[in-house]
C-alpha positions in Angstrom: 14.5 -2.9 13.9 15.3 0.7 13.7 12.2 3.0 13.2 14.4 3.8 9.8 14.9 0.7 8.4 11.3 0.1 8.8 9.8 3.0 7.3 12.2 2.7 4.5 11.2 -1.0 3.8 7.6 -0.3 4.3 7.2 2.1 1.4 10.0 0.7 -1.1 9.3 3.1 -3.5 11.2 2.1 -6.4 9.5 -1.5 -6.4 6.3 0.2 -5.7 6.7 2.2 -8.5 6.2 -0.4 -11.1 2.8 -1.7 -9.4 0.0 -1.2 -12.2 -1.8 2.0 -10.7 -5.0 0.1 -10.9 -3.9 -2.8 -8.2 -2.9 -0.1 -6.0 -6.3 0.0 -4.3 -6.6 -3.5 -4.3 -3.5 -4.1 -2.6 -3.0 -2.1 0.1 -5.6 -3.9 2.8 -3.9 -5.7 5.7 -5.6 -8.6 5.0 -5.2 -9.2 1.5 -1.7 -8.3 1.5 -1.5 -11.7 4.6 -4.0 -13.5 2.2 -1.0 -12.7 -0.6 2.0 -14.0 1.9 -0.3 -16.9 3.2 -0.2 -17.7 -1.1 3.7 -16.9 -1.6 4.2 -19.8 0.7 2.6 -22.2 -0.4 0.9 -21.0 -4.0 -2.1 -23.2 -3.8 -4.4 -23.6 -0.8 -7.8 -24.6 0.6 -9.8 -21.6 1.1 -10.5 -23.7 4.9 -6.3 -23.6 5.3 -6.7 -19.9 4.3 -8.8 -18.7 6.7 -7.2 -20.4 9.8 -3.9 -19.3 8.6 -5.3 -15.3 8.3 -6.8 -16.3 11.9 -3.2 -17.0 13.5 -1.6 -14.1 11.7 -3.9 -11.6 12.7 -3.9 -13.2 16.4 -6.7 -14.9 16.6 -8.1 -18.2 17.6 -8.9 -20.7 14.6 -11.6 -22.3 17.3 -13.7 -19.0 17.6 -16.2 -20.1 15.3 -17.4 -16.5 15.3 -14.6 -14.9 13.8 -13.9 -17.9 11.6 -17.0 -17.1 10.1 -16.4 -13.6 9.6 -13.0 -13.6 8.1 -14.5 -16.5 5.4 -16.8 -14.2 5.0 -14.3 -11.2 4.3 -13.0 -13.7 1.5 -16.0 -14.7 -0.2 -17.3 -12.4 -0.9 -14.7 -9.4 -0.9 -11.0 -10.0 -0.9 -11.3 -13.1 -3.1 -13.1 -11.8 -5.7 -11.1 -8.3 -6.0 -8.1 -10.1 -6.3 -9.3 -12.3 -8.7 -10.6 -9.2 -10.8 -7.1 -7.7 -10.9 -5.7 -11.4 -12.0 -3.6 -11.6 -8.6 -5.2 -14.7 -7.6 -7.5 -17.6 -9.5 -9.7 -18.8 -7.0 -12.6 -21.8 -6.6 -14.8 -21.7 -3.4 -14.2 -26.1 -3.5 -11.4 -26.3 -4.8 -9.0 -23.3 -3.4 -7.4 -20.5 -4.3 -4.2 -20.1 -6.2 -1.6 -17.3 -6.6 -1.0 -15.8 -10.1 2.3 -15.3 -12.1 3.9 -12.2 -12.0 3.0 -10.9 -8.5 4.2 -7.3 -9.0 4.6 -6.7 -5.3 6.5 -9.1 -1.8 3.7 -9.2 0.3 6.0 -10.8 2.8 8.2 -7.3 3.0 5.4 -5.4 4.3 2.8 -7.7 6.0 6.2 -8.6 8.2 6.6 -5.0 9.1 2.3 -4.9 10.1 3.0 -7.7 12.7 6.4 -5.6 13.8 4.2 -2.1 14.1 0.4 -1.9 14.0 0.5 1.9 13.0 2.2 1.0 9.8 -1.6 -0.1 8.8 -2.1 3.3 8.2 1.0 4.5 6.3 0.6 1.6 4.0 -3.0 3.1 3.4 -2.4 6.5 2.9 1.4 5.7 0.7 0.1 3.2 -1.6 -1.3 5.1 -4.4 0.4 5.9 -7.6 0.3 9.4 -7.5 1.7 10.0 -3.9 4.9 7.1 -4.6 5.5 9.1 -7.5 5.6 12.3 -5.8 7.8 10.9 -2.7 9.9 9.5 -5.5 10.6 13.2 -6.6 11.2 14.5 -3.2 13.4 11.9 -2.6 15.7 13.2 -5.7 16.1 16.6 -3.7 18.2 17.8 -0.9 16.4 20.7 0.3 12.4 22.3 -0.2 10.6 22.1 -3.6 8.1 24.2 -4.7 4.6 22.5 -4.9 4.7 24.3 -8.7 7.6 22.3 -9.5 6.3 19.0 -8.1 2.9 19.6 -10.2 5.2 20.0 -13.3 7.4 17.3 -13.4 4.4 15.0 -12.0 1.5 15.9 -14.7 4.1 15.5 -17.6 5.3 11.9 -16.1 2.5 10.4 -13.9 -0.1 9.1 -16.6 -3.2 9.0 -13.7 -3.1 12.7 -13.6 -4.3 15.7 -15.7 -1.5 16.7 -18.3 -2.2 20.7 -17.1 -0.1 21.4 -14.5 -2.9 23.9 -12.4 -4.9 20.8 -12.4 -2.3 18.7 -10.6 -0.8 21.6 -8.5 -4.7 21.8 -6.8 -5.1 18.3 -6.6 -0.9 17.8 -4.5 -2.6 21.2 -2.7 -5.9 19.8 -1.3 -5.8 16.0 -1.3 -2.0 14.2 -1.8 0.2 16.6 0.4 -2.2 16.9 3.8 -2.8 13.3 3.7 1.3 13.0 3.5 1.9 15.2 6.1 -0.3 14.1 8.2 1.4 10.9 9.0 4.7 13.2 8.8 5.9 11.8 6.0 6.7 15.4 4.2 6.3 18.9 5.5 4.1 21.6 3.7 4.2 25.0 4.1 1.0 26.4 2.4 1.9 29.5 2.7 5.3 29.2 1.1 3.8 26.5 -1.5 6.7 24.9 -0.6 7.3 21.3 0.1 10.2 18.7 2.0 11.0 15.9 2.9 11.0 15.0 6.2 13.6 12.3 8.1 12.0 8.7 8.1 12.7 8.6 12.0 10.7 11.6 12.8 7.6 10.0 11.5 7.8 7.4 14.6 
């Protein structure tokens, strides 16, 4: 798969768009998002079929009794219960765990694209947060540089999870969303300029 297509599937914006901002958190771990996949399979299973499943997608041997342990573990009493806050799963330490209706996001497009590139671990982190889609989104819409003045605009009077005055938002793209962007190359930003662009999907592999 080209590094292109992968990128591009890995962040599908426009679906990612419509994720309640409050599951963003919640969704973007590795494992939960296999946990999710493991569930859009097969929407019912034994927490026991669970965890050897997570053990053979994350490479690992479903006879190491130590790491079987710690990956039940990681369900009990973490991923399971977070994902049962959010209403993505229902889940029953005897009887199993069970997907919910209305899954607003295909695990299965990007937990294929973890087992194709490990790094991607760390763009889903650092992309899947409401405010950052949003402002990819906007770049996205533009063929050359945009002013991070601009951005902070259009962003505080759309984006509901940020302050509605614009200085607020333009210090909060300045010192948090855009270096975490373009660190994994993902935009450019000249802070000098205050401006801002998009960069090509293939030179961020």
């Amino acid at each position: 798969m080209s590094s292109d297509a992968r990128l591009g599937d890995a962040l599908e914006l426009d679906s990612l768009a419509d994720v309640p901002a409050d599951r963003y958190e919640v969704l973007c771990h590795p494992r939960r998002l296999r946990l999710l996949e493991c569930l859009e399979e097969d929407r019912y299973r034994p927490l026991s079929a669970v965890t050897t499943d997570l053990l053979e997608r994350e490479g690992a041997s479903s006879s190491d009794g130590r790491k079987r342990h710690e990956v039940r573990c990681s369900l009990v009493h973490n991923h399971l219960p977070r994902l049962d806050a959010h209403d993505i799963i229902t889940w029953d330490i005897e009887t199993g765990i069970a997907l919910a209706d209305g899954l607003p996001i295909c695990p299965s497009t990007i937990t294929g694209l973890l087992e194709a590139d490990d790094e991607l671990e760390d763009y889903i982190e650092q992309v899947v947060d409401p405010v950052r889609i949003a402002l990819l989104n906007q770049l996205a819409d533009h063929d050359g540089p945009v002013s991070i003045e601009s951005l902070a605009a259009t962003l505080a009077s759309r984006e509901r999870s940020l302050p509605a005055d614009t200085g607020r938002v333009k210090i909060r793209l300045h010192h948090m969303h855009l270096p975490a962007l373009a660190a994994i190359d993902l935009l450019g930003y000249d802070r000098d300029t205050k401006q801002v662009f998009a960069r090509d999907i293939g030179d961020a592999f």
